[in-house]
C-alpha positions as a printed NumPy array, in Angstrom:
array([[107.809, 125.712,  88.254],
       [107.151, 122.029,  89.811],
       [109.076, 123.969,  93.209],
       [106.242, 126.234,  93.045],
       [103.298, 124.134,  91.929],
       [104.523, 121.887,  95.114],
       [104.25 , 124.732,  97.36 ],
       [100.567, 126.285,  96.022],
       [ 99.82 , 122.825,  96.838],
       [100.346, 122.286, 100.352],
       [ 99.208, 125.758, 101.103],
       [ 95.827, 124.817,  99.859],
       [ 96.33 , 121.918, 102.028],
       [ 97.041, 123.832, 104.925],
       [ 93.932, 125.936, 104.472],
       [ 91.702, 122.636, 104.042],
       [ 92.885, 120.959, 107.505],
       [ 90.598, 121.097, 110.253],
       [ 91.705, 122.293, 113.622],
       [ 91.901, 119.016, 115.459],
       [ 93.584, 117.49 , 112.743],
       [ 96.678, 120.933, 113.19 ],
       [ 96.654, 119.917, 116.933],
       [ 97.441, 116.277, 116.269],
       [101.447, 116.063, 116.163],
       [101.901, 113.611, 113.831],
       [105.742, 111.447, 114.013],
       [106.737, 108.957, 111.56 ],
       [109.263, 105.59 , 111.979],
       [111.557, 105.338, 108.704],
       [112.98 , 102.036, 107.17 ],
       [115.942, 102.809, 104.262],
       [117.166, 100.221, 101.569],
       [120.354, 101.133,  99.357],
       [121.297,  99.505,  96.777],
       [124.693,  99.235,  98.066],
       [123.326,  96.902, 100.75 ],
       [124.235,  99.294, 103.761],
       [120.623,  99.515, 104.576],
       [118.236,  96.397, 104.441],
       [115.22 ,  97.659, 105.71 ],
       [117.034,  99.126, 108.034],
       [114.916, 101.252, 110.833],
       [115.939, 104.756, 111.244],
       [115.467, 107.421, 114.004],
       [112.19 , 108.437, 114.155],
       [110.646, 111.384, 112.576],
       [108.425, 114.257, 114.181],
       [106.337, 116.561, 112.508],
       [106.401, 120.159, 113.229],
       [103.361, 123.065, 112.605],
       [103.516, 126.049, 110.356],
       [107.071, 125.847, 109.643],
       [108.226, 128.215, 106.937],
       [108.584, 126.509, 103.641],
       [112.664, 126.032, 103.361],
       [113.89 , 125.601,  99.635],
       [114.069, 121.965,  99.729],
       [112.52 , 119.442,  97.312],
       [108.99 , 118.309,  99.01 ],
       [106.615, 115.931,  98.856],
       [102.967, 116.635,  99.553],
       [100.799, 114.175, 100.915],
       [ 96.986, 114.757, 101.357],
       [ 95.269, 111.747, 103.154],
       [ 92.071, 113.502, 102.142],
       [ 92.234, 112.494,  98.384],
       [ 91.428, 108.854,  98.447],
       [ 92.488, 106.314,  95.228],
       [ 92.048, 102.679,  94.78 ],
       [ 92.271, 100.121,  97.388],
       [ 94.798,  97.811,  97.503],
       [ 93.843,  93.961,  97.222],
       [ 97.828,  92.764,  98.115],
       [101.684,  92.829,  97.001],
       [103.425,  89.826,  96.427],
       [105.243,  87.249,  94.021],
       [103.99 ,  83.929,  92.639],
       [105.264,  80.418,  94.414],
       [105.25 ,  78.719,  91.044],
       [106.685,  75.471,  90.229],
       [110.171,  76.714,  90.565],
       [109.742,  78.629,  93.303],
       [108.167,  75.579,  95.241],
       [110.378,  73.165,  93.678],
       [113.795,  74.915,  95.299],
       [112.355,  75.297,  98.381],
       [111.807,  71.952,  98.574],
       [115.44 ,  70.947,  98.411],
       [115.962,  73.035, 101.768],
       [116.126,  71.228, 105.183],
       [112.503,  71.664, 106.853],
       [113.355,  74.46 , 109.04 ],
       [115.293,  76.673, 106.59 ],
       [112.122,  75.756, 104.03 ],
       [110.311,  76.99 , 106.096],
       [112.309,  80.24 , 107.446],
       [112.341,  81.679, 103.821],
       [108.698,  81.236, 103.419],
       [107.543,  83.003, 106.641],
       [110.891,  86.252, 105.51 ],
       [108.161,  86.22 , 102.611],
       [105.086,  85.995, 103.741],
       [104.91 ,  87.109, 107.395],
       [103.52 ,  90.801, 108.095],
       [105.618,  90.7  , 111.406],
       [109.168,  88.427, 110.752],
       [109.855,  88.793, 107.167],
       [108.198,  91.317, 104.222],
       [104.338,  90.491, 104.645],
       [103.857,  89.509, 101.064],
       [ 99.825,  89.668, 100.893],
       [ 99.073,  88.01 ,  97.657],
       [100.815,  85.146,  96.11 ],
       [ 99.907,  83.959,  92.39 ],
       [ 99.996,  79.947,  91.765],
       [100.047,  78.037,  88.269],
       [ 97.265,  75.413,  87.265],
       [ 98.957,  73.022,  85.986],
       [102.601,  73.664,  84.981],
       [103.927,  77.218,  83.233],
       [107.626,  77.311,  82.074],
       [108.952,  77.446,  84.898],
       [109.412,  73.808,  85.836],
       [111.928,  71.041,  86.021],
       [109.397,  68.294,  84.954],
       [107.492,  67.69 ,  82.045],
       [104.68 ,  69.94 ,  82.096],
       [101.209,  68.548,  82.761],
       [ 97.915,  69.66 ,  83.169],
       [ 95.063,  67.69 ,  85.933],
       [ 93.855,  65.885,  83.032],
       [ 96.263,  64.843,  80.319],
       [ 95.259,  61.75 ,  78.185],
       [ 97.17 ,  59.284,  75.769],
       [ 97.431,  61.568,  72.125],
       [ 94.073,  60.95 ,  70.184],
       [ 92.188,  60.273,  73.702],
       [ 89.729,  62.674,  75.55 ],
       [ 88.436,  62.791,  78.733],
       [ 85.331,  65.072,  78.079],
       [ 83.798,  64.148,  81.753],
       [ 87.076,  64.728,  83.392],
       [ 86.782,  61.481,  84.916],
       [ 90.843,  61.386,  84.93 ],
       [ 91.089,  64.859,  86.755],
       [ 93.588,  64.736,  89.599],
       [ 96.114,  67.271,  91.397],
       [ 98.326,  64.65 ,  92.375],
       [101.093,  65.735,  91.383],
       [100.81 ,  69.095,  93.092],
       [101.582,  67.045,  96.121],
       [105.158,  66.791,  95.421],
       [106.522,  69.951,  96.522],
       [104.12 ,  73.013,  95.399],
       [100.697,  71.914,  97.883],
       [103.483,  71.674, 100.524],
       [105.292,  74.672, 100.181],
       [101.794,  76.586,  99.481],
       [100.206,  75.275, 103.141],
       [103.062,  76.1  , 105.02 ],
       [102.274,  80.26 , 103.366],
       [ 99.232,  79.977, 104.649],
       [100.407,  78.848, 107.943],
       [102.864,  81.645, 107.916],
       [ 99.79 ,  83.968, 107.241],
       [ 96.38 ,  83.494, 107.057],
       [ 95.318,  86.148, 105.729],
       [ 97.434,  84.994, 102.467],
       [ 95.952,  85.214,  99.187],
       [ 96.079,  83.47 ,  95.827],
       [ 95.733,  84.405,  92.604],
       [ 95.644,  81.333,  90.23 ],
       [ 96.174,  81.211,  86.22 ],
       [ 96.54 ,  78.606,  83.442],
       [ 99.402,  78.358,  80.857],
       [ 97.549,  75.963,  78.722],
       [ 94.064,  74.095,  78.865],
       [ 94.792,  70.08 ,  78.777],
       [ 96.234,  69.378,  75.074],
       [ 93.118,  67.256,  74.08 ],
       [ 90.885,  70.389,  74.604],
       [ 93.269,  72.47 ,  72.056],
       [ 93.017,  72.514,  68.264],
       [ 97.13 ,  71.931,  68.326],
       [ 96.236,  68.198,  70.497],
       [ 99.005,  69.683,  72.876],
       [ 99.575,  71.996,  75.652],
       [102.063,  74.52 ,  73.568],
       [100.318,  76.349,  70.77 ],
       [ 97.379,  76.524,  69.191],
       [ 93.482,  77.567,  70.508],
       [ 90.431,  76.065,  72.535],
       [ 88.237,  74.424,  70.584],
       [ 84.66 ,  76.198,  70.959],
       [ 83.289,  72.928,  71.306],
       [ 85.258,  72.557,  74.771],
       [ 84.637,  75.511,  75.975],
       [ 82.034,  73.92 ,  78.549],
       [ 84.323,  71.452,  79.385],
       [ 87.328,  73.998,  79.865],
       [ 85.045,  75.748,  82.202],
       [ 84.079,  72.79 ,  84.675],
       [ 88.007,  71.965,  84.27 ],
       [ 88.737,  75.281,  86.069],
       [ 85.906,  74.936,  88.837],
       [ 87.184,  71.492,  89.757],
       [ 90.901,  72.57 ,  90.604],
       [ 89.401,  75.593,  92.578],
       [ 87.202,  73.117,  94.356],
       [ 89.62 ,  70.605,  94.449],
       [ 92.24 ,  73.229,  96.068],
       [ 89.609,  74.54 ,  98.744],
       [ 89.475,  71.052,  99.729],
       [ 93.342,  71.009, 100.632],
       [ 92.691,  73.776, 102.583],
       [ 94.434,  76.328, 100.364],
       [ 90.907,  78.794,  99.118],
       [ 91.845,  80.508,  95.348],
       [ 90.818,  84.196,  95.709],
       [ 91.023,  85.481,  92.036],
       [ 91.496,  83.339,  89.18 ],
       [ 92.712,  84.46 ,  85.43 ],
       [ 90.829,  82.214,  82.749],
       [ 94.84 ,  82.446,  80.709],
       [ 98.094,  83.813,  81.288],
       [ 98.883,  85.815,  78.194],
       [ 96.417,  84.851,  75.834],
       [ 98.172,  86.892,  72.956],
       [100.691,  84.216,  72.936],
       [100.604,  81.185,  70.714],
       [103.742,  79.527,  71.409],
       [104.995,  75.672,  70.212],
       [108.204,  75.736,  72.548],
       [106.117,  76.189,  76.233],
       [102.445,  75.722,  77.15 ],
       [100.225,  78.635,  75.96 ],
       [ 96.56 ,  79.11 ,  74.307],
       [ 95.781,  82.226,  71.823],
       [ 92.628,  83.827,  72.849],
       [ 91.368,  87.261,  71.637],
       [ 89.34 ,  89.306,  73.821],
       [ 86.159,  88.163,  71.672],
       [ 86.634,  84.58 ,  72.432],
       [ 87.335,  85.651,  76.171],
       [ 84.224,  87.643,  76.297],
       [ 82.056,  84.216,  75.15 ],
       [ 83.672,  81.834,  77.257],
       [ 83.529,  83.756,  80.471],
       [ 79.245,  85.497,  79.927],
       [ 78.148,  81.471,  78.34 ],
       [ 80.696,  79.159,  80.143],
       [ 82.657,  79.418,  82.83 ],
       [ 80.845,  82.577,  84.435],
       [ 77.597,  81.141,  85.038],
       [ 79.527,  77.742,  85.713],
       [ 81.251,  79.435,  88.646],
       [ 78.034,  81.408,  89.848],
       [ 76.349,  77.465,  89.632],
       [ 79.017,  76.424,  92.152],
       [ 78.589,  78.738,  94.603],
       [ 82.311,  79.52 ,  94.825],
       [ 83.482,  83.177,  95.845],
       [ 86.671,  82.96 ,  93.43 ],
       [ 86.776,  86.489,  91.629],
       [ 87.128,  86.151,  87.758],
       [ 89.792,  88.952,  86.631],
       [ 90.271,  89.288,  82.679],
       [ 92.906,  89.417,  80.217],
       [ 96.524,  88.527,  81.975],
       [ 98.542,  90.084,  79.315],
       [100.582,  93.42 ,  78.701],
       [ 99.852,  96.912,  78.439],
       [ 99.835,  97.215,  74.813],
       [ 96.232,  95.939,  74.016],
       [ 93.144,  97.276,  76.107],
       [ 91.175,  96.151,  73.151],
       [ 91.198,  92.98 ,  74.595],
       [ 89.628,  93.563,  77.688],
       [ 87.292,  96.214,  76.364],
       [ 85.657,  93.706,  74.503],
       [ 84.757,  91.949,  77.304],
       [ 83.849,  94.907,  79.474],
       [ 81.747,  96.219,  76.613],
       [ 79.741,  93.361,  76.58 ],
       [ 77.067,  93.586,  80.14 ],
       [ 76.11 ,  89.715,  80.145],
       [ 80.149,  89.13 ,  80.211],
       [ 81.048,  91.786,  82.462],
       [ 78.983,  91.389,  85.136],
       [ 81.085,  88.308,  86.037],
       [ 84.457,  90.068,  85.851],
       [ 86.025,  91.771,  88.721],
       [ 88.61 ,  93.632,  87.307],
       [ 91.214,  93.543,  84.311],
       [ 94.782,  92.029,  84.905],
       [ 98.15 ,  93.563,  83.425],
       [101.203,  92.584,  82.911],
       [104.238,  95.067,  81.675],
       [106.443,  93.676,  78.835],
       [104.809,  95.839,  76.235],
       [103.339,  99.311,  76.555],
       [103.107, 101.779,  79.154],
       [101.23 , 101.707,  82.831],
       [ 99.274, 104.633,  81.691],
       [ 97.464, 102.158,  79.957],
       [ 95.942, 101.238,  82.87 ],
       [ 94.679, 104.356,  84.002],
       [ 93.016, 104.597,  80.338],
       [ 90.675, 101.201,  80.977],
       [ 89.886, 102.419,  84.669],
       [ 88.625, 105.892,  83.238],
       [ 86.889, 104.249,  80.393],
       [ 85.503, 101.268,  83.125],
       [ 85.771, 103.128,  86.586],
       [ 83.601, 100.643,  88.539],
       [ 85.859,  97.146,  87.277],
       [ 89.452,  96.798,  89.365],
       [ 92.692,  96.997,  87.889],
       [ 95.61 ,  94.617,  88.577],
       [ 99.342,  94.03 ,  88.063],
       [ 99.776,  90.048,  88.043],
       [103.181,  89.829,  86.277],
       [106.063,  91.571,  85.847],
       [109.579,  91.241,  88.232],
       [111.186,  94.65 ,  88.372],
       [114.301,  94.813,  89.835],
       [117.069,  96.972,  91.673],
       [116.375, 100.781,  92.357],
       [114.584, 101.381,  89.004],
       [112.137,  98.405,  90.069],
       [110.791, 100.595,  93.058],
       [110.534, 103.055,  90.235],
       [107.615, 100.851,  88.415],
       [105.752,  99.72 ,  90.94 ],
       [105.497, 103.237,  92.163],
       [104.546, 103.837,  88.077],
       [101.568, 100.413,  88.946],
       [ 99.744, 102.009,  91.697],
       [ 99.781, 105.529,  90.419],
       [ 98.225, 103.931,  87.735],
       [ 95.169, 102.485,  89.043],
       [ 96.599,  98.764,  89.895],
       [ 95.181,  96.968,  93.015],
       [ 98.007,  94.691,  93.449],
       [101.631,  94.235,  92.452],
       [102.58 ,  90.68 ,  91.703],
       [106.439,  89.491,  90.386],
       [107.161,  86.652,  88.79 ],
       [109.369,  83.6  ,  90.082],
       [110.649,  83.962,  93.06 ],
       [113.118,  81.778,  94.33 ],
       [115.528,  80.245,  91.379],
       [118.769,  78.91 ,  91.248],
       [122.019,  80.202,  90.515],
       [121.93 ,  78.475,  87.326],
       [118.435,  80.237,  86.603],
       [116.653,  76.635,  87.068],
       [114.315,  74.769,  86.848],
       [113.181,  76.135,  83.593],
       [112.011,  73.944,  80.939],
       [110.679,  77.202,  78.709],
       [112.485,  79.263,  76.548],
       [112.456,  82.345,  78.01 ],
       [115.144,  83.411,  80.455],
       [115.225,  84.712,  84.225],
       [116.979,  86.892,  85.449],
       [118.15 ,  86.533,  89.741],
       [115.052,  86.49 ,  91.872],
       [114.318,  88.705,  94.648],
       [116.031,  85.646,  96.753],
       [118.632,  83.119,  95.006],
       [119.552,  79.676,  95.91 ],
       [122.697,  77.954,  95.078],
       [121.642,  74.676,  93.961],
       [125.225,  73.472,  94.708],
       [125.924,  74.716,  98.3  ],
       [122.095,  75.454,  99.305],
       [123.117,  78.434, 100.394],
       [120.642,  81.556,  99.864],
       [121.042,  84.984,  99.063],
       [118.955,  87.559,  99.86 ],
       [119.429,  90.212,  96.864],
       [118.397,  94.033,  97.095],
       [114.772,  93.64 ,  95.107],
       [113.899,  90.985,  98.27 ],
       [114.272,  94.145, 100.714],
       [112.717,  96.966,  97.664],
       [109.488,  94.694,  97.582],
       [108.99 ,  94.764, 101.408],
       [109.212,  98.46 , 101.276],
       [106.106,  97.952,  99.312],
       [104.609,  94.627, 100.766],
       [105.022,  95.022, 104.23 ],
       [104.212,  98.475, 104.814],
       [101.144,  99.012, 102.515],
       [ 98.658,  96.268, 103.689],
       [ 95.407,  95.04 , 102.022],
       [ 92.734,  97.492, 102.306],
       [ 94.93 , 100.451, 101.973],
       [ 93.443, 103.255, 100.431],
       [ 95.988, 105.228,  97.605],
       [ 96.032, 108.907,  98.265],
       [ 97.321, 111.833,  96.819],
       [100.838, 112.464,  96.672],
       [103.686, 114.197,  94.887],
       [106.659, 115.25 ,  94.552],
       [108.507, 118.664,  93.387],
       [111.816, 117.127,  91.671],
       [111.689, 114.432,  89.204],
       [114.667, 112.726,  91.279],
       [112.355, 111.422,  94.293],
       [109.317, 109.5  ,  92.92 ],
       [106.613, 108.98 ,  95.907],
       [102.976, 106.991,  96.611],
       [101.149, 107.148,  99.276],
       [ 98.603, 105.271, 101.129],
       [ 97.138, 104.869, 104.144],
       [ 96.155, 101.906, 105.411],
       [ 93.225, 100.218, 107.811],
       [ 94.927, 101.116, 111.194],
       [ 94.888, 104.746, 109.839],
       [ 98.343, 104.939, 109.606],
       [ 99.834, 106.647, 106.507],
       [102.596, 104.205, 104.437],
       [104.571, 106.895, 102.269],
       [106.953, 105.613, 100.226],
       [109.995, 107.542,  98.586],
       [112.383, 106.583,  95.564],
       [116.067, 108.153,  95.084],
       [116.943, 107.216,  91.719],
       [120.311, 109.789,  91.491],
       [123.767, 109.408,  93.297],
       [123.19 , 112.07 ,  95.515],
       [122.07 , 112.634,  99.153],
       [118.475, 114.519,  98.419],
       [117.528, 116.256, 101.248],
       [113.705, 116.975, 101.486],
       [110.73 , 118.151, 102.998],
       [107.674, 116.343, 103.694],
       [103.99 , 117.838, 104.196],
       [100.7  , 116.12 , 105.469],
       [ 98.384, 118.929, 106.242],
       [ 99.634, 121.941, 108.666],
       [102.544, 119.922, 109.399],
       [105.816, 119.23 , 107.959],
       [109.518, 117.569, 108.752],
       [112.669, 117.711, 106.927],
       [114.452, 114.968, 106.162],
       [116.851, 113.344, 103.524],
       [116.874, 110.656, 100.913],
       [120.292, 108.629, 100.962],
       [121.665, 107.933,  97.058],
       [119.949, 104.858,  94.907],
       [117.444, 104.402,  97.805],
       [113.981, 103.651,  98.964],
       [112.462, 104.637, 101.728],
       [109.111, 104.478, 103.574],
       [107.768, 106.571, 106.258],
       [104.903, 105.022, 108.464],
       [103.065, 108.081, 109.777],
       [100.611, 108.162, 112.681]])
């Protein structure tokens, strides 16, 4: 029935097209990953589309660049502490090698959007710190004592040389834990805001975006906590519900931003799937939503389709994916699963860690990054999810439009998108252990073509 559904589909395509879109031979270039590592990105012979072929009883995928979706905002990974940190223990030129196979659109996988901690998270060799810790029973109410200093060790160097990579790169900033003096628990793990800080929380956050625009490196989004549902003695964290959220962003920190004249876009939330409550209460609420871009996700509880519920319920606010590594042929699988769902952006979470999984002063585990560095040798490898993500990263750009796309057998899992240059970024998931040969239509045309096993694949169509 989904054979046939498929088919009813791209005949009503074919009847839409105009004809100097039918007379336009369209051809597509083809880069493969396996998870067997036989294919890396690998480019493949090209592909050319043929007109009013005779549907063949193949799986297809049907691709209408008619049917516009969201627009993308970027696809990338976070250069956190750790990240930054074992890059730093690489000679200059190697340092700076991995970052441009990150972040360069033309020599490595184009990552677009790049979260940053302020302050320390977990992940982190050090103590962690905020910009403005004090002696226990101290405060520091008019930040007098704020300073990034030690940002200078390794992550403001590692963070430049992104942007010199690409400079077009964007970052998405986020807080584990206010200063410990601001916090009813007097320390950066556990506990809640005092209300009676909540101004000076606010001015806290405009002075390290300030304070980072004048290093050069501009902060394009910024999440007010990552996962405020957690209230956690063993690593920094802050509870928040989405009712204390909703105060501190429409009587604080929004018109405390909109006072500084900074661009910075405010996204809500920064937790998991499982509770929308939390940012409806904000988006509810006019005075605090009108300073509140979108809603950020992350996916360690619930399901994506969660975030197709807020966007119907809040169609005119953005949706996000800030955290969440997914990894080996089932990770292509999710962040398909993301932007089918509404999100903007696809971010993962640590990047570059050891073989030892360090640094990592927090509790929870990690699991090897998209690239892995042995601390011992300083040798790096470059696992399968590196290569999945730049299917993704380097091939959908920012300011691609999602459009309508599917697929007729559950085995192949497909998004589509086509991006500023008008050039159509198809991507195409094998999940089963066999060769899948298929058929592909955009419009009157079509071209066959196969899937190799455990395998993604994407097709840049012009």
């Amino acid at each position: 029935m989904r054979f046939w559904a498929c088919v009813m589909t791209a005949l009503a395509a074919w009847c839409a097209i105009s004809a100097v879109a039918n007379d336009i031979e369209r051809t597509a270039d083809v880069w493969v990953s396996s998870t067997d590592i036989e294919n890396k990105l690998t480019k493949q012979a090209p592909l050319s589309f043929v007109k009013n072929k005779r549907f063949a009883k193949l799986p297809c995928i049907v691709v209408d660049p008619n049917d516009t979706r969201q627009t993308m905002t970027g696809i990338g990974s976070s250069l956190e502490h750790a990240t930054c940190y074992n890059l730093s223990l690489l000679e200059p030129a190697r340092r700076d090698k991995v970052i441009e196979d990150l972040v360069s659109p033309d020599t490595g996988i184009g990552m677009s959007l790049m979260r940053i901690c302020i302050g320390t998270s977990d992940f982190v060799g050090e103590p962690w710190y905020s910009y403005d810790d004090m002696p226990e029973g101290e405060s520091d109410p008019e930040l007098a004592h704020f300073l990034i200093e030690k940002d200078r060790a390794y992550v403001l160097p590692v963070l430049k040389i992104a942007l010199a990579k690409n400079p077009d790169l964007k970052f998405l900033a986020s807080p584990w834990s206010p200063p410990g003096w601001m916090k009813d628990s007097g320390q950066m793990c556990g506990g809640r805001l005092r209300p009676e800080c909540y101004d000076v929380f606010a001015r806290y956050l405009v002075k390290f975006i300030q304070a980072y625009e004048a290093e050069g490196i501009p902060i394009y989004a910024i999440t007010l906590q990552n996962e405020p549902g957690v209230n956690e003695k063993t690593y920094p964290s802050c509870f928040w519900n989405g009712e204390m959220q909703r105060d501190f962003i429409k009587n604080h920190f929004g018109p405390a931003l909109e006072k500084s004249g900074l661009k910075t876009l405010v996204w809500c939330f920064d937790h998991n799937f499982n509770n929308i409550r939390f940012p409806e209460a904000i988006l509810n609420d006019p005075e605090a939503a009108r300073y509140v871009d979108g809603t950020a996700f992350h996916h360690y509880e619930g399901k994506a389709e969660a975030m197709t519920t807020l966007h119907d319920e809040f169609p005119r606010k953005n949706i996000y994916f800030t955290e969440g590594s997914t990894s080996n042929i089932f990770g292509a699988l999710k962040i398909i699963s993301f932007f089918r769902n509404w999100a903007q952006s696809y971010n993962a979470w640590v990047t570059l860690i050891d073989h030892n999984a360090k640094p990592n002063n927090g509790p929870h585990g990690c699991s090897p990054t998209c690239i892995v560095l042995n601390s011992d040798t300083l040798e790096l490898e470059y696992r399968f999810d590196y290569y999945m993500y730049g299917h993704f990263a380097k091939f959908i750009r920012p300011g691609a439009r999602r459009i309508a796309s599917s697929a007729s057998r559950a085995q192949l899992l497909t998004t589509a998108f086509i991006n500023p240059n008008g050039k159509l970024a198809v991507v195409v998931m094998n999940e089963t252990a066999d060769k899948l040969p298929y058929r592909m239509y955009i419009g009157g045309q079509a071209v066959e073509t196969i899937s190799l096993p455990h395998s993604i694949q994407t097709l840049v169509v012009q």
